[in-house]
KOLTOR-176835 format. One line per field, with one value per residue (C-alpha): residue number from 0; x, y, z; residue in three letters. Coordinates in steps of 0.02 Angstrom, whole numbers, plus 32768, in hexadecimal, padded with zeros to 4 digits. Layout:
<atoms>
num <- [NUM;...]
c1 <- [X;...]
c2 <- [Y;...]
c3 <- [Z;...]
residu <- [Ala;...]
</atoms>
This chain:
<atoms>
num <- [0;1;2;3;4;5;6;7;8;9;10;11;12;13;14;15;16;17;18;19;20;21;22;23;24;25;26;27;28;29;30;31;32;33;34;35;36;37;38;39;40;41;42;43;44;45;46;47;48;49;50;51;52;53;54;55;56;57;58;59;60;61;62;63;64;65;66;67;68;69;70;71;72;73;74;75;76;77;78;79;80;81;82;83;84;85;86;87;88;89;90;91;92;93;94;95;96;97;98;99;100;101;102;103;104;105;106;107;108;109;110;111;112;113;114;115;116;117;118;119;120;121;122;123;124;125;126;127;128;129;130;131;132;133;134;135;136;137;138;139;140;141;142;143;144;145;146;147;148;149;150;151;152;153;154;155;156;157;158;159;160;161;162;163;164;165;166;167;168;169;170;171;172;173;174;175;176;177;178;179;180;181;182;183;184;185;186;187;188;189;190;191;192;193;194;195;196;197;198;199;200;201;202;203;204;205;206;207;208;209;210;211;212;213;214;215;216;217;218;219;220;221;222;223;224;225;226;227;228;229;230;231;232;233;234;235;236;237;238;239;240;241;242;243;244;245;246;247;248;249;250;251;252;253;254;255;256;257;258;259;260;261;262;263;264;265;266;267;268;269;270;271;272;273;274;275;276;277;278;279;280;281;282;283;284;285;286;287;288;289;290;291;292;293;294;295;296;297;298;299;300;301;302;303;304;305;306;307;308;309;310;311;312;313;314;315;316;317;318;319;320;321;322;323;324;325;326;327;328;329;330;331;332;333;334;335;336;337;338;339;340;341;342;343;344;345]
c1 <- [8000;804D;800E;805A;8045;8063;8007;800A;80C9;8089;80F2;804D;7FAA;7FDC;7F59;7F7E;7F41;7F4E;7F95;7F61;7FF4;7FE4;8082;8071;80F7;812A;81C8;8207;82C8;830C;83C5;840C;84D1;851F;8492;83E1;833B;82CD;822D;81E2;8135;8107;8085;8080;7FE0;7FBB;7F02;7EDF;7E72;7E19;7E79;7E68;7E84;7F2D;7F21;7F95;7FC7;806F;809C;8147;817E;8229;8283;8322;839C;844A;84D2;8579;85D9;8671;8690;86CC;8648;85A0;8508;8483;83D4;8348;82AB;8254;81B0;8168;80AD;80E0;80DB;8155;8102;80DC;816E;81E3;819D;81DB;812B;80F4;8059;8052;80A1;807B;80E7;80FC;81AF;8202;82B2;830B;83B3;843A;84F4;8586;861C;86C9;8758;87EB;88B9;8864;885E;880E;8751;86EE;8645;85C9;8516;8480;83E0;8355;82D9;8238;81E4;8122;80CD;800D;7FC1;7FCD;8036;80C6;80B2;813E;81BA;819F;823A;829C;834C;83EC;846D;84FB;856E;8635;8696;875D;8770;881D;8822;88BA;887C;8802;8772;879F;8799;87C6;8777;8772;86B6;8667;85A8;854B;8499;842B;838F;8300;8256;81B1;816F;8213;81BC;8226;82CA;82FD;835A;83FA;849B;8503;85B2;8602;86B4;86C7;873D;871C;8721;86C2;86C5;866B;86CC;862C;8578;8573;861B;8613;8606;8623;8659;8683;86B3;8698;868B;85D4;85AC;851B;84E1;8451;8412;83B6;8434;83C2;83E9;848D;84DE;852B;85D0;85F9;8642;85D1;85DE;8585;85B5;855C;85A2;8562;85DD;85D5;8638;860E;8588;8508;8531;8531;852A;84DD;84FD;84C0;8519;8512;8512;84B4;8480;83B9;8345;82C8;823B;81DD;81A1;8229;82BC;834B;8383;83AE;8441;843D;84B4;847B;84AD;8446;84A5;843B;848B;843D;8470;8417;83DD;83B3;83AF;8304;82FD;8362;837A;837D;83C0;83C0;83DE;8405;841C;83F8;8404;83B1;83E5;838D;83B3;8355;829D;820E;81AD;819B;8237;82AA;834B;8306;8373;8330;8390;832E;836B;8319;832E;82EB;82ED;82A5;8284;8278;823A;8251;81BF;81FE;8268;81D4;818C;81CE;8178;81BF;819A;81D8;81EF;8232;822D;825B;8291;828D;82CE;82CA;82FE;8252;81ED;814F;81A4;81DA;8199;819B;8164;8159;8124;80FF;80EF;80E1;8102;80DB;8144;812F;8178;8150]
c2 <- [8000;8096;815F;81D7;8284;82A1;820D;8280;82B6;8352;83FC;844D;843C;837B;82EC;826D;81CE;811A;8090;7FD5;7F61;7EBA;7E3F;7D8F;7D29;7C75;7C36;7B7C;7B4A;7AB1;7A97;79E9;79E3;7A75;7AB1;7B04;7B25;7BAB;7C07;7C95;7D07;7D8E;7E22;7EC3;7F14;7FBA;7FED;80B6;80E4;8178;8180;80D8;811F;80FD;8049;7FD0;7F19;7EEF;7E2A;7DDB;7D35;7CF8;7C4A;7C20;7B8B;7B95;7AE8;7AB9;7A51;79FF;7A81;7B08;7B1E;7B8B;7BA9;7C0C;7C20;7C9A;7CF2;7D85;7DCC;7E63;7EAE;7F42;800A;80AA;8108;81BB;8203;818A;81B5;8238;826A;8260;81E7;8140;80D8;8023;7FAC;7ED8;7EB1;7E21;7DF0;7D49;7D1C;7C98;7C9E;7C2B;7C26;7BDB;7BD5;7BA7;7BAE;7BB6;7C7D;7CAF;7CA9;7CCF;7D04;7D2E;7D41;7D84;7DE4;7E00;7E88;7E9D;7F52;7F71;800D;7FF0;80B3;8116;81B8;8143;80C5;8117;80B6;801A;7FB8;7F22;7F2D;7E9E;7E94;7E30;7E44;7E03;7DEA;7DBC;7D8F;7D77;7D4B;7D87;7D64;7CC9;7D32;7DCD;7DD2;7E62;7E72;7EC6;7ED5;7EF8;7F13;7F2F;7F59;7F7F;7FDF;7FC6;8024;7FEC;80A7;80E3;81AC;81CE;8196;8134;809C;8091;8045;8034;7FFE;7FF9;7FC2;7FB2;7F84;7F57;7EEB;7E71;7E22;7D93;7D8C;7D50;7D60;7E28;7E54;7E43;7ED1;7EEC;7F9A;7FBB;805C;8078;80C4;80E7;810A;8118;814B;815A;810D;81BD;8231;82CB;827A;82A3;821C;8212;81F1;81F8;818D;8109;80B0;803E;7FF3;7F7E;7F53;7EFD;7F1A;7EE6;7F54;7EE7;7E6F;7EF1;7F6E;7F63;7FC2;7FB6;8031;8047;80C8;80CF;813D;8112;814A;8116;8107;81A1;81AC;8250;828C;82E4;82B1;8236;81F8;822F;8216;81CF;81EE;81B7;815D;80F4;80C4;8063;8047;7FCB;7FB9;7F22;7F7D;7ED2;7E18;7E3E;7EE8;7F5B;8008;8053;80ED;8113;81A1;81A5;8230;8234;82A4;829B;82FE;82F0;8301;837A;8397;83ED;845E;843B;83C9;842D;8421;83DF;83BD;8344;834B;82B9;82AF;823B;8228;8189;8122;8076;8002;7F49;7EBA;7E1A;7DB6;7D17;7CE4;7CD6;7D86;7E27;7EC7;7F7A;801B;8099;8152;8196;824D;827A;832A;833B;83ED;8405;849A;848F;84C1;8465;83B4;83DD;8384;8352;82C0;825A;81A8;812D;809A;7FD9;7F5D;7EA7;7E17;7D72;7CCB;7C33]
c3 <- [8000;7FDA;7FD1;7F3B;7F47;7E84;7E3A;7D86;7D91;7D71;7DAA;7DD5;7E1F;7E70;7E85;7F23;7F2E;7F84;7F20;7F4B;7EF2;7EE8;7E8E;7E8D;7E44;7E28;7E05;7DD6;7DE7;7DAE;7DC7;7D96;7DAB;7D4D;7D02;7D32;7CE5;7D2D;7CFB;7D4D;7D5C;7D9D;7D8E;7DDF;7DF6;7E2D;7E60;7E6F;7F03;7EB3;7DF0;7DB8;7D0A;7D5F;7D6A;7D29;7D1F;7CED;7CB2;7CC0;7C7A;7C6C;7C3C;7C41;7C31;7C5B;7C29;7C5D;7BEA;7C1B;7C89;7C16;7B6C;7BC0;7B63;7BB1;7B52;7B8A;7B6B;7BC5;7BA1;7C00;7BDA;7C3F;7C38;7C63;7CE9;7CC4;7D52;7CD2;7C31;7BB6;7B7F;7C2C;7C06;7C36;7BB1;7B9E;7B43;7B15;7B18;7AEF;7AF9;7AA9;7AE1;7AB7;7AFB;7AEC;7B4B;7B46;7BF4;7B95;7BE8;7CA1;7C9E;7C0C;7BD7;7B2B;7B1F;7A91;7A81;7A27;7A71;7A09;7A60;7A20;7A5F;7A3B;7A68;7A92;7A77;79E8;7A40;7A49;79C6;7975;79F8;79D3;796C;7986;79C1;7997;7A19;79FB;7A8A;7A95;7B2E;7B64;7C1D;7C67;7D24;7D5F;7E1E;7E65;7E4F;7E00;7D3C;7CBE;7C1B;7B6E;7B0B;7A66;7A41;79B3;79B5;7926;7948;78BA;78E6;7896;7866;77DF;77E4;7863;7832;78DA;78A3;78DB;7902;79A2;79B4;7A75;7AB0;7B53;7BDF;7C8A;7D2C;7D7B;7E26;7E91;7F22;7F92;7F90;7FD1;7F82;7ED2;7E3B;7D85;7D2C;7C91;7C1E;7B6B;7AD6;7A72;79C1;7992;78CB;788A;77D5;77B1;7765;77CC;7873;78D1;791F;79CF;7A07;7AAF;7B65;7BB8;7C54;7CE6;7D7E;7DDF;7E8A;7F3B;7FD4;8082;80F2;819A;81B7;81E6;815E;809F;8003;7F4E;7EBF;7E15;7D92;7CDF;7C46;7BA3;7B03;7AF7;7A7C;7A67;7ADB;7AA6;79F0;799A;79E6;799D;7A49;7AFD;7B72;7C26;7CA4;7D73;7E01;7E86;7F35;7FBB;8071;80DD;81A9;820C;82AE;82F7;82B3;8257;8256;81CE;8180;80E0;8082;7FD4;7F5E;7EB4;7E20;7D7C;7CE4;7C3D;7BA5;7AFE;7A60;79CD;79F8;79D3;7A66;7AEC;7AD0;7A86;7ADB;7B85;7C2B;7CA6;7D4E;7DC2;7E84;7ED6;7FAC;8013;80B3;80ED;8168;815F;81D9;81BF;8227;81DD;8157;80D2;811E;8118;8134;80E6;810B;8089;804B;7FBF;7F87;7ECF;7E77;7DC3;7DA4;7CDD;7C75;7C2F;7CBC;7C89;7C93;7D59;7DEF;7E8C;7EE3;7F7A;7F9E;8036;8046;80A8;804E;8092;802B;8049;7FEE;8002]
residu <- [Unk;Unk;Unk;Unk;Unk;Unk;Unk;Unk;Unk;Unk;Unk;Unk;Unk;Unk;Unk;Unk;Unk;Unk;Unk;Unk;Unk;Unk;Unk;Unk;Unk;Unk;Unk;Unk;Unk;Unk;Unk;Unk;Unk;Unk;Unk;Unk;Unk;Unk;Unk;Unk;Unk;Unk;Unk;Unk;Unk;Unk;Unk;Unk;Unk;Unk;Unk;Unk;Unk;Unk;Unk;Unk;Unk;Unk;Unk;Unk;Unk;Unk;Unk;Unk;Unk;Unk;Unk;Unk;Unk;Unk;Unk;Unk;Unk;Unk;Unk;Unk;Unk;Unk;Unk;Unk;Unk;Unk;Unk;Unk;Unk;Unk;Unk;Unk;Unk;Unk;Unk;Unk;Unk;Unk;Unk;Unk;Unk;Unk;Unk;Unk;Unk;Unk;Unk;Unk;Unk;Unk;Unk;Unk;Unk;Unk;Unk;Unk;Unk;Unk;Unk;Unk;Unk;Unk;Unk;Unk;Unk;Unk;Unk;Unk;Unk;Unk;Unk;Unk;Unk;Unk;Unk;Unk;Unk;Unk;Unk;Unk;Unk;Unk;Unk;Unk;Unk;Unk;Unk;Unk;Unk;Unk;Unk;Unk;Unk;Unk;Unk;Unk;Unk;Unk;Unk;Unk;Unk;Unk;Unk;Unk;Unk;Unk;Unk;Unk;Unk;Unk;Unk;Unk;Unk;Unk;Unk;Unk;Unk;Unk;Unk;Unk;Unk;Unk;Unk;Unk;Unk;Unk;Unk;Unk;Unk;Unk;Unk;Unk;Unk;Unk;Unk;Unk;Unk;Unk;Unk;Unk;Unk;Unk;Unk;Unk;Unk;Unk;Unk;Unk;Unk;Unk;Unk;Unk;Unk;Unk;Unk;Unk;Unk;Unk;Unk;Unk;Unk;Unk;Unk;Unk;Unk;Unk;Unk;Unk;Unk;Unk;Unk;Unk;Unk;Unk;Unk;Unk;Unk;Unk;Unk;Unk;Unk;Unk;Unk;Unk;Unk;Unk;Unk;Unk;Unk;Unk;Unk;Unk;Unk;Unk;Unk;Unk;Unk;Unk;Unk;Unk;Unk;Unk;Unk;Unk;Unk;Unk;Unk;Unk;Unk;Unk;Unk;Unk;Unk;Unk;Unk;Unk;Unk;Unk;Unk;Unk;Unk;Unk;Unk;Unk;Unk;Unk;Unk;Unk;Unk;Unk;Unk;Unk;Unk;Unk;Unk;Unk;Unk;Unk;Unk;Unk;Unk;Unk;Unk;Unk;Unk;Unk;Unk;Unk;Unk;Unk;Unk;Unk;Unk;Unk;Unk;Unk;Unk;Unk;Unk;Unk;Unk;Unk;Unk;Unk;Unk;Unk;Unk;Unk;Unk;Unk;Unk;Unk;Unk;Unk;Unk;Unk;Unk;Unk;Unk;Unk;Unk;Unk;Unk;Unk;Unk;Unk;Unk;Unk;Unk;Unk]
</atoms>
């Protein structure tokens, strides 16, 4: 149960209301020596107290099989489908945008002189827009990733990789289709269960088929890392910089640049706290008004508190207040949530 006090995103003239969300899931794992199959659902449904206009109900299915031969050939298969929508405080047009999603997967991997690992896959992600204000988004998009590992300590790995994604829309009017090419290098880590990371630094290109569209060249970057300072205390953090796809009418593409930290602290054997914060900024591309040359700068401030009853049941009582200061002063906002969550798994 949770109450927002900017249910619209809107920077004026805010609507509050109670949300009721409900997410029942199911998942199947099936492990057999080396290997594992798994399957998972979920949904996430979100009933509006007064604006039910507001209502959604989000699907997500996954399957995955993962083999081991011989102890050094890997093949991983895998497909994800999400009926799902951006919410308007995450949209670029700042309606609620609802999407089917589907994304096939194969990799294969080789270990080969004890240190050194090669990967290589291929992604195929299938994007449909359901409403006609953002049909214009929906495309297909080919990843075929490449990866070196060397592990130059027991669980400590550098490595050197090379994407290439091409972008193919299903409406051509707006000359979207595209090509990406990333190097990278980076480091990875899985030193135990709450110390382990990855991070990684690149280079992105990005060109457009349309000879009216200017491409992009710029730096890129995430990081992904869990550390556990003591036994109480720990850490999570998020950071990345990408080039995405466009998200509002006019535009070729926009650039993200954020970072999310969470720091959790048991207070007692059941009983923990939370802080988070995070940062974001969005720039986009060529637009028409109101887009033209917008600035999103998105702060957002939290803290929790978490019970566990039992080790199926825990109870979580959040809040989280966001900022989004633009240069456009009809896309800022402000808004604060609450919330108790009650999660339970049998």
């Amino acid at each position: 149960e949770a109450y927002d006090d900017n249910v619209y995103a809107n920077s004026t003239n805010t609507k509050g209301d109670w949300i009721t969300t409900t997410s029942p899931g199911v998942q199947l794992l099936m492990p057999f020596g080396n290997n594992k199959l798994a399957a998972e659902y979920k949904a996430v449904i979100d009933n509006y107290a007064d604006y039910t206009s507001e209502d959604t109900a989000d699907h997500y299915a996954s399957v995955l099989g993962d083999f081991k031969f011989a102890s050094v050939y890997g093949l991983k298969v895998s497909d994800n489908y999400v009926y799902g929508h951006i919410p308007r405080s995450s949209s670029g047009s700042g309606e609620i945008e609802k999407y089917n999603k589907n994304a096939a997967a194969v990799s294969a991997s080789y270990i080969f002189a004890d240190r050194f690992k090669f990967e290589t896959g291929y992604t195929r992600t299938d994007w449909q827009y359901t409403q006609d204000f953002d049909k214009y988004q929906s495309r297909n998009e080919n990843l075929i990733p490449t990866y070196l590992y060397y592990r130059f300590l027991p669980k400590t790995s550098a490595f050197v990789e090379y994407d290439f994604k091409n972008v193919i829309y299903d409406l051509k009017a707006y000359g979207l289709d595209n090509q990406v090419q990333t190097p990278f290098i980076g480091l990875a880590w899985d030193i135990r269960e709450d110390t382990k990371g990855i991070a990684k630094v690149g280079y992105l290109h990005k060109s457009f088929e349309a000879s009216n569209k200017s491409g992009v060249d710029t730096w890129t970057a995430s990081v992904n890392l869990k550390h556990a300072f003591t036994e109480i205390s720990s850490i999570s953090v998020t950071a990345l910089r990408d080039v995405n796809e466009a998200n509002v009418t006019g535009t070729s593409y926009f650039v993200t640049t954020g970072a999310y930290a969470e720091y959790t602290h048991k207070l007692s054997y059941k009983i923990s706290a939370l802080a988070r914060g995070s940062y974001g900024a969005d720039d986009y591309s060529n637009g028409i008004a109101p887009y033209s040359n917008r600035e999103d700068r998105t702060w957002l401030g939290g803290v929790g508190l978490k019970y566990q009853m039992r080790p199926w049941l825990d109870f979580v009582l959040n809040y989280n207040h966001r900022d989004r200061d633009s240069n456009i002063a009809y896309w800022d906002m402000v808004d604060n949530r609450t919330s108790l969550t009650v999660d339970f798994a049998l």
